[in-house]
C-alpha angles and dihedrals in degrees: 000000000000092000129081139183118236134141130276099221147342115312138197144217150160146193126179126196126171098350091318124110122196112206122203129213121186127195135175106221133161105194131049087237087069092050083046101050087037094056096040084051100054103044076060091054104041097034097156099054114110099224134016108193124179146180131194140176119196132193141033090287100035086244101143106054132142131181123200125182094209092228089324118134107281116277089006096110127356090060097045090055094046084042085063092051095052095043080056091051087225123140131188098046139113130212128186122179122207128207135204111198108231091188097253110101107229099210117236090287092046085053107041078053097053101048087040093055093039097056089037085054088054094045092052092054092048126091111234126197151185122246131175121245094246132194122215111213121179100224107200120195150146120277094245099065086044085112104053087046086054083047100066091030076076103030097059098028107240135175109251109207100175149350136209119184127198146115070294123043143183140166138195117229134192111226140189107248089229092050101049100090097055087047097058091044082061095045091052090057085054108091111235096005111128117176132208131203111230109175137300114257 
């Protein structure tokens, strides 16, 4: 599978139960910098809420992902909310809850219900969409095959990052990761043409 499910934009949500309101923030991220600066953004933000608790998953496969309660009983928050993203199918997203303490305690089931329909209410406003699992190759070559390079650019529909044209050249392209190996076999028949991996996005 070369194709994933994550959110467009940012998203909102909120749910309110005995005086307390959760609100519910969703983000679509790919590192752990982003959650980082979110989080630290939004306790800024939102400097007088009792808890901020979060869940994220990262990558094609969701196989970076963390849930935190935020000083809420354990299990009560972070893994509702990363149950509802998984229950959505969708990577590469944060979501951070924020509570505002309405001075009834809500009990562990009152809780795990709370943090689970706030991030659902967010994931249902959020457009969610489908992208494709891409690798980024630097492809280096002389200026007189330019033309055949620009060629398949078109031909096979890649994404083209960047360009750099001189007596040598080279260019980055986004490529679908099942198409990546069709697309090197035509580079290689392309004299001069040598071509890098840089990283998947």
């Amino acid at each position: 599978m070369d194709t994933y499910l994550t959110i467009k934009e940012k998203a909102e949500g909120i749910y309110k139960e005995k005086g307390s309101k959760f609100i519910a923030l969703a983000y679509p991220v790919t590192t752990e910098d982003e959650v980082k600066d979110i989080i630290a953004g939004l306790k800024k933000e939102y400097y007088d809420a009792r808890h901020h608790c979060y869940a994220y998953i990262i990558g094609a496969k969701g196989e970076n992902f963390r849930a935190n309660d935020d000083g809420e009983p354990s299990g009560t928050a972070g893994r509702p909310i990363h149950g509802q993203l998984l229950s959505h199918s969708v990577t590469n997203i944060l979501v951070v809850v924020i509570r505002y303490f309405g001075g009834t305690k809500l009990g562990v089931s009152g809780l795990i219900h709370a943090y689970k329909t706030a991030a659902a209410d967010a994931l249902s406003n959020a457009i969610i969409e489908e992208r494709t699992v891409n690798d980024v190759y630097r492809i280096s070559f002389a200026y007189p095959v330019m033309n055949d390079i620009m060629k398949l650019v078109k031909d096979e529909d890649l994404g083209l990052l960047d360009q750099h044209f001189d007596n040598t050249c080279s260019v980055s392209l986004s490529i679908r990761q099942s198409k990546t190996d069709l697309v090197l076999g035509k580079i290689e028949k392309i004299d001069s043409a040598i071509s890098e991996y840089v990283t998947t996005i």
